[in-house]
Each structure stands twice: as C-alpha cells, then as structure tokens.
N, C-alpha and C positions, 0 to 999 in steps of 0.2 A: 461097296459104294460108301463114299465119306457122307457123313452127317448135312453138310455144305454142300451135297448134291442131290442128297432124298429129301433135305425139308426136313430130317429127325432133328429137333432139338438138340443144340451142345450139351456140356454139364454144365457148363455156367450158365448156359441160356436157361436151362432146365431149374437150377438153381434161382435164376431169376424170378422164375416163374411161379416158384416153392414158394419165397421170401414173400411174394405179392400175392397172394394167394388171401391173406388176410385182409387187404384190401377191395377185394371182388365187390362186396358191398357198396363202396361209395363209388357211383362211376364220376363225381366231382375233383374225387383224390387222381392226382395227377399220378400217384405211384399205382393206381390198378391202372390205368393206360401204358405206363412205362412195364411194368407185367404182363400185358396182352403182347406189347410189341416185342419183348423181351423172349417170349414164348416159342419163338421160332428164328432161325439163324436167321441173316443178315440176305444171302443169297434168296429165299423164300420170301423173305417180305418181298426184296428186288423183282422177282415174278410175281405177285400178285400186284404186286403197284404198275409193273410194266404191263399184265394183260387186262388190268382197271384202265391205264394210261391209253391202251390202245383201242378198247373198246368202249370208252365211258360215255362217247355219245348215242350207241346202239343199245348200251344198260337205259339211259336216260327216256328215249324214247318209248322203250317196252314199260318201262314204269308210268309214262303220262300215258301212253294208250289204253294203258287196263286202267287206270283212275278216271280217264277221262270217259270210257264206258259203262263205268263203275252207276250202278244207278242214284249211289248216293253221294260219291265224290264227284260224279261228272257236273252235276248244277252248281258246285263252287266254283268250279275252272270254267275255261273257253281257250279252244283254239289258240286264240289270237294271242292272249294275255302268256300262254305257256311257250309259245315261239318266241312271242319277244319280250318276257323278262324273265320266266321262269326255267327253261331248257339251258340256258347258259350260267344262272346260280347254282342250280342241280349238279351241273357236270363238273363246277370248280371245286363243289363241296365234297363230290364222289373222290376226284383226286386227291385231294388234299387228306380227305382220312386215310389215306395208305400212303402219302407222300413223306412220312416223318422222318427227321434227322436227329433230333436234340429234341432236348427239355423247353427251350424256344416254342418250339412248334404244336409239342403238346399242349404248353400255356394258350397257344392262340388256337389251338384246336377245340378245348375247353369251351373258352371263350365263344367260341363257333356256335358249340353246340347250344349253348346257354340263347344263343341270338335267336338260332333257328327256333325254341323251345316258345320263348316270349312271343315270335310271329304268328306262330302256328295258334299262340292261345289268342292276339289280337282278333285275326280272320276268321277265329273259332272254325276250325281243321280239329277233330276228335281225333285223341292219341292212337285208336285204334283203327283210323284209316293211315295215322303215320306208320303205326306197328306192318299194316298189309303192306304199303309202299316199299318196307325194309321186305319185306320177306320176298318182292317181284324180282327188287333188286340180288341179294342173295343169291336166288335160285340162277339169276342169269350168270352171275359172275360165278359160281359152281359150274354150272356147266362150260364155259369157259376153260375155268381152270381143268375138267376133267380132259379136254379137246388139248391139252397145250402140252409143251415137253415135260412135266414134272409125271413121274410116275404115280401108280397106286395111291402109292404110302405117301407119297411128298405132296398129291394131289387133298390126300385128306386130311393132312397136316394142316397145308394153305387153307382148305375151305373152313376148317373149324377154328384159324387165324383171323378170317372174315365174320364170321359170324360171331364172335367174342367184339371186335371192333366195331360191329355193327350194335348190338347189345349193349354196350358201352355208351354208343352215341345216343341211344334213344333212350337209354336212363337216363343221361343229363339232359336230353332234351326237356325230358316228362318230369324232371324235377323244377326246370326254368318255365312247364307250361303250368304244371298245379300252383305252382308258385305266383302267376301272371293271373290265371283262370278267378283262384281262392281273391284276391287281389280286386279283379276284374268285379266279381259277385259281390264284394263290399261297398266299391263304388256305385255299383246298380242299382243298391239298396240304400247307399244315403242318399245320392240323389233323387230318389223317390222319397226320403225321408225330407230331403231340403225344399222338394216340388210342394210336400206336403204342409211345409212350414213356410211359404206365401201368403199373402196377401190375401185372403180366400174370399173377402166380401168384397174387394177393389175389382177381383182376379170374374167371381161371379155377375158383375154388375157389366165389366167388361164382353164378356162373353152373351150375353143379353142382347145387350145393346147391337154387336155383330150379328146374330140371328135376326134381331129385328130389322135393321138394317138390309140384310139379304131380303127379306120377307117382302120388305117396303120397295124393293129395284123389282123384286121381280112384277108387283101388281102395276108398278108404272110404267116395266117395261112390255105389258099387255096393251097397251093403250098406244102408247107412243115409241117402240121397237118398227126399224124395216119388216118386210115381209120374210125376209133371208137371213135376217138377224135370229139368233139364239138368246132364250131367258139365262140368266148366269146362276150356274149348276152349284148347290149346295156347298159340295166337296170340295171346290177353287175358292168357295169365298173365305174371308177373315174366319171368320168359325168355323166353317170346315177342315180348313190345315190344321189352328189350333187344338180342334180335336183329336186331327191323326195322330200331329209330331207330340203335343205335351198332353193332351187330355188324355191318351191310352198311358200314358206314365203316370200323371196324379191319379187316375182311378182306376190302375190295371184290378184284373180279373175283375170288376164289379158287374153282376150281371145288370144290369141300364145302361152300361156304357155298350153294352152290345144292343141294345133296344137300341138306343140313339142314333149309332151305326145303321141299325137294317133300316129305320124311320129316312136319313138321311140318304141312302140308297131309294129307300123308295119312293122319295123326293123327286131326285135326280133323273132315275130311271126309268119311271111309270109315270108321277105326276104332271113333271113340267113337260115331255111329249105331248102328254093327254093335251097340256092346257093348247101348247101351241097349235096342235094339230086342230082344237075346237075352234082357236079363234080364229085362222085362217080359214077355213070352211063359214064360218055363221055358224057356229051350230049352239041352241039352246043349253048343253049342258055346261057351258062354261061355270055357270056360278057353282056347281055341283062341284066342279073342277078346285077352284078357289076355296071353295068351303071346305075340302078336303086338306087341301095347304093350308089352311088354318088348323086347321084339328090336329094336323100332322107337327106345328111348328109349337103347335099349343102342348103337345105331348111332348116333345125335343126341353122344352122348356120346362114343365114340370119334372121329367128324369134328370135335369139337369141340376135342377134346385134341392133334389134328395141327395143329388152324388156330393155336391158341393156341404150340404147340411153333414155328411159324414165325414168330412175333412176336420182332422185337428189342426191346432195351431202349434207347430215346432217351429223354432226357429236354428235353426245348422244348414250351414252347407255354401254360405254363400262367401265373395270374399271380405274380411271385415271392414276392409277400406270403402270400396267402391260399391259395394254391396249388388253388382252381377256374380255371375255362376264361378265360381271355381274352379281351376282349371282340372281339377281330380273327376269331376266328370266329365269331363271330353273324348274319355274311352264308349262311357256309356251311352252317349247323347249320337256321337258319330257313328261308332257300330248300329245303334238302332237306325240313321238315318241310310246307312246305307245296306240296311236289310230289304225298310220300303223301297228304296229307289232298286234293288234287283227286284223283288216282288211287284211292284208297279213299271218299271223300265223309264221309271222320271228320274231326273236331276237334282242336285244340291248342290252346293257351293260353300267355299269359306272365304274369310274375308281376314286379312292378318293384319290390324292398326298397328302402327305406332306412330307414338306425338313427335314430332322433330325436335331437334335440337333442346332434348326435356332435359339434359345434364345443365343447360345453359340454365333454365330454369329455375334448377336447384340450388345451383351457387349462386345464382342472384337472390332469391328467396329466402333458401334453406330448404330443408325439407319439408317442414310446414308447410310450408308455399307449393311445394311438390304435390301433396297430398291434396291440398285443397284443388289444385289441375284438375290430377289428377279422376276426383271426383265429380266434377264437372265436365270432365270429359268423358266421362261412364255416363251420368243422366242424359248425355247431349245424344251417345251412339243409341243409348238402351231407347230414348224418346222414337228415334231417325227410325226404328228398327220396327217390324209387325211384331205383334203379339205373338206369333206363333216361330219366330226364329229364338237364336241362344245367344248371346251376349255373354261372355269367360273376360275375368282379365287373365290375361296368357301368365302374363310377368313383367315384372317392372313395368315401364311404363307401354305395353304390348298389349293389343286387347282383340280376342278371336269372335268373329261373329260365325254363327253358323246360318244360312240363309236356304231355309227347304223350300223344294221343291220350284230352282231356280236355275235358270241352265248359265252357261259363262257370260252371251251378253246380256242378259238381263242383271247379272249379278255386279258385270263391270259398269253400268248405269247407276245399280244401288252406289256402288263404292264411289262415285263420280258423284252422285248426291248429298252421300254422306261428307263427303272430304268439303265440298260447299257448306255443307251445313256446319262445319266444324270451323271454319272460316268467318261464316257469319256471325258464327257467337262471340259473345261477348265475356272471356274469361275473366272474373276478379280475383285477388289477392288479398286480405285483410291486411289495411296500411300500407297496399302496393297499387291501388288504379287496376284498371285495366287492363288485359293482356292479350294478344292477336297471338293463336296458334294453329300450327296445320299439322296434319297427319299423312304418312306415305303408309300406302295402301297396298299389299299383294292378295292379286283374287286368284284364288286355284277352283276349277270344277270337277267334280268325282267323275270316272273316266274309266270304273271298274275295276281298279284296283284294289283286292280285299283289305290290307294292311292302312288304317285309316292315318298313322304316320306317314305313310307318302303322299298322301294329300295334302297335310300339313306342311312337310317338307318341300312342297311344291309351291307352295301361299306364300313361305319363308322365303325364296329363292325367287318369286315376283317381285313381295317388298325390297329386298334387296336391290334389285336392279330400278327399282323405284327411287331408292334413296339415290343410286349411283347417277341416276339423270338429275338429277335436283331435288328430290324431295316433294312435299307438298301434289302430289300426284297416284292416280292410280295406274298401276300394269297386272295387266292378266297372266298367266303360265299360260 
C-alpha cells in the first residue's frame, strides 16, 4: 500500500517535517505550521479536512454542550448567544484550520488565531477552559477519523496531524491572550491609579452632598409620598451608583467600603420597609425608625470621610487636552460594567459623540481653535453627564460616554438631551466670536454579549447612520 494511501509520511514530506522540527517552539513561526502540515501527504490532510468538512457542525455542537454544562463555563455563555453568534464562528474556524492551500492561508490562519486569543482575554475565557474545549473537539474528530476509510496506521497518522494543529493554534492563541490579559491588568491598575489622582476634596464634597440629598427626599417623602408610593432606595440614587460603578474602583479591597455596602443594603432592605410599613399603620415607632436613618447615614458618612482621607493625590491617566478619561481605560471601566450588569441582570449603555463637521472648524480656526472646541465640548458632555457615568474622549474629535445602569430608552433621552444641550451652548474661539455646534450621536445598549468591542462597534454603526441622516441627531442600534 503506497504512502498516499496509508497516510505514512513521504521522504519529502518527512523531510519537511525534520527541517521544522526546530521551529515546534514558536507556534507564531509560520514555518512550524508549514511543518505540522508538511507532516503528512497531501491525500491525509484531504480526509481529515473532508471528515472535519462533513461533520464540523456535530464537533461544534458536542463542544457547546459540554461548556455549556460545564459548571464554570456554562455562567459565561447562554443558549441564545451560542446559536446565534457563536455556533457559526466555531464551525468557520474548525474548517478553515484544516482547509490550507499556501503560505496565504497560513498568514491568515495566524492572524486567526491571534484574534481569537485577544477575544478570549477581552471576555475573560481562562486558557484552561479553552485548553478543555480543544481536547472535546480532538476526541470527537479521533473518533471520527477512526469510523472513516483511512486504516490503523493512516488513522493514527491523521489523528496525531490533528492534534499537532490543534496545539499549534492554542499556542498562538495563549500568546495573543497573555499578551492582551498582562496588557488588560496594567490598564486596571492605572486606571485605578488615575481614579486615584481626582479631585478627592471636589470628588468628597460631592458625594456628601448626594447622601444628603437622598437622606432629605426620603424624610419628605414620609410626609408628603402617595400611600402606594415607594421611599427612593439608597442604591438608585446619585450616591448609590456612584458607589457601585467608580467608588468600588477608587477604594477597592478597603474594608469600609464594604461597611458602606452592608449599611446601604441595610438601608434599603430593612429600614425604609420598616419606616414605610410604620407610617401607613400609625404606628409610634417611626421616630425610632428615622433615628436609625440617621445613625445609619451618619456612619455611611463617616466611612466615607476615612476612605476619602486615604486617597493620594496622582495625577495620570486622563486625556491631556480635554482632561476626561482616556480611552486605554475603556477595557477596564466596560469589562467591569458588564460583570455588574450579569451579576445584577441591569443595563448599561454607551453613548459615541462626535462634533459635526469639526474639520470645517479646524481650517477655519486652526487647530488652536480646534482644541479650544474641543474642550468645551468635554466640560459641556462631562457637566450633562451624572457623577457616577464615564466620559473617554474616544479620538479626535469622538468622545464615548458610558451610561450605567441605563437601559436603550432611557439612554436614547440622555443622548437627545445631551445633543440639546450641546446646541444651547455657547462655543467661543479666542479672536473668533461665537460658534453654534452640534454632535451626531450613536447609542448601543449591552445586550450580552461578552466581547465589550461589539458594543462599541454597535454605537459606531448608530453614529454612522446618524451622520448619514443629517447629522446633529441621535439613533440607537
């Protein structure tokens, strides 16, 4: 039986195989790929691609079934999300690593891998649930091959072809994920360096003034609230978010910031019930009730004035022009926002600015003139904006708000506010008067999809269709 019909290796093939051998190490080198494939004749690869080709949707399925019962893979996925987007990127990517022709294909096989590697570290997918995924897939495509016409030897030729290519791809993947991950962990950490280097007595007076505020609706809304009416709970108001989305970042692990927490819960939870239930009834324990919300807000407030007393003053992180966030935290800020919102099952939104016809601007001005816009157009969104959202400028003149805890029509109102409000103002130019500018607006809402780039890419693809109507306008995804 010829070589080209067991799957044994040629001399040359074999040869090939020798020569690359030194390359095994880097699975980035496009010559250990050209070696793995090199490894086996031409007719072997042909069946392994043809019985991947023929069964790549019944591999694909067996691999989301066991992830998705998996007890710790199944909470990142859903049903939903794996039928309609993930079952049909799986099955292109299964073909395509056994579909090669040329050195073409490896370059964008590569490339492949490098993609996949970065998504995986986005969504935060541990390498070691990708490692199990490779080995479901494996086992099914072995067995396969052992079921098919290629005998013994040619059978375990093909499978040990599979799993060198398989190997292959999850090196470069796991070089494109440490690389994204390491990456990921330095933006986390200056961004908590840049939270840290705020405003801290502006930031503290602020944050006061919201508690009290809440404190003061709730004791009026005992007096003058419907009977069906609700007191308004801690954790929705101005200081409550604030705390969630940016206060667990400026004072992660501080133990007070979990006092605050349990105080605020027991706010929420126990107190305002108690008050409402007393004062529907008549019943004499209300002031007991109130005095308790006192003591409680009075405590929120003192933990607050320690956390805040620990803060240094840094100043990094922001952008130098415009002086909101940077857009190198946008990984860190939206990954966490869409941790809460699967841990809570609430909403977020972004918001994608840009100033219209801002090149017009520029030639009329200069860039001076640009500059001074454009920072006026930073104070005007950051003003418009709650304390407890993100304000990025994206790029040039592009600027990303992140809006928690906010579902699409509430968010398509902000954005409809804001573009007003950006309207009303009154732009000047040093030596230039006056200037009337508008912004086109794209709103995307988080919709569960792990990869925080396709949100974005969704915001981007509203504004677009915003400019194409005319500009000066908001549209949603």
């Amino acid at each position: 039986m010829s070589s080209s019909s067991t799957g044994v290796p040629s001399s040359s093939a074999g040869a090939d195989a020798a020569n690359g051998q030194a390359c095994y190490l880097s699975a980035s080198n496009a010559q250990a790929w050209e070696a793995v494939y090199h490894s086996v004749d031409a007719y072997t690869r042909g069946q392994v691609a043809a019985v991947v080709a023929d069964s790549a949707a019944q591999f694909v399925d067996a691999f989301y079934s066991t992830l998705l019962a998996d007890a710790e893979a199944g909470p990142r996925l859903s049903h939903e999300i794996v039928s309609t987007r993930l079952h049909s990127g799986m099955t292109r990517w299964l073909k395509g690593l056994f579909c090669v022709r040329d050195q073409g294909d490896i370059a964008a096989l590569l490339a492949t891998q490098k993609k996949v590697g970065e998504v995986h570290a986005r969504v935060h997918i541990p390498i070691h649930l990708v490692m199990a995924g490779a080995r479901i897939l494996k086992n099914e495509i072995a067995l396969r091959l052992r079921a098919s016409d290629l005998d013994g030897t040619a059978a375990s030729v093909a499978t040990q072809y599979v799993c060198n290519l398989f190997d292959l791809a999850i090196e470069q993947m796991s070089r494109a994920f440490m690389r994204d991950t390491n990456r990921g962990a330095r933006n986390d950490e200056a961004y908590r360096l840049f939270a840290l280097g705020q405003n801290i007595s502006t930031e503290r007076e602020r944050q006061r003034a919201a508690l009290l505020e809440w404190s003061q609706a709730v004791l009026i809304g005992l007096h003058y609230r419907a009977p069906e009416q609700a007191l308004p709970r801690l954790a929705a108001s101005e200081f409550g978010l604030w705390l969630q989305h940016k206060g667990g970042v400026l004072f992660e692990s501080a133990p007070a910031l979990r006092q605050i927490t349990e105080a605020v819960a027991r706010l929420d939870e126990a107190v305002l019930p108690r008050m409402m239930q007393g004062d529907a009834d008549g019943q004499h324990s209300l002031p007991d009730q109130v005095r308790e919300l006192q003591e409680l807000v009075a405590r929120i407030k003192h933990l607050l004035n320690g956390l805040f007393d620990m803060v240094a003053e840094i100043e990094s992180g922001s952008d130098p022009l415009t002086n909101v966030l940077n857009r190198r935290f946008l990984p860190s800020v939206i990954g966490r926002e869409i941790s809460i919102s699967r841990r809570q099952h609430s909403d977020f939104s972004v918001l994608l600015l840009d100033i219209d016809y801002f090149k017009a601007i520029n030639d009329a001005h200069g860039h001076a003139g640009g500059d001074q816009v454009l920072r006026q157009f930073a104070e005007v969104v950051h003003q418009a904006c709650r304390s407890s959202d993100f304000v990025f400028r994206y790029g040039g003149e592009e600027f990303l708000v992140v809006l928690v805890d906010t579902g699409q029509e509430a968010a398509l109102a902000t954005a409809e506010k804001l573009g007003a409000e950006i309207r009303r103002h009154r732009f000047s130019i040093a030596e230039a008067g006056s200037l009337h500018v508008t912004a086109s607006i794209g709103v995307a809402t988080f919709d569960g999809h792990p990869d925080y780039a396709y949100l974005i890419d969704r915001a981007d693809k509203a504004l677009y269709l915003a400019k194409q109507a005319g500009r000066d306008r908001s549209v949603a995804a």
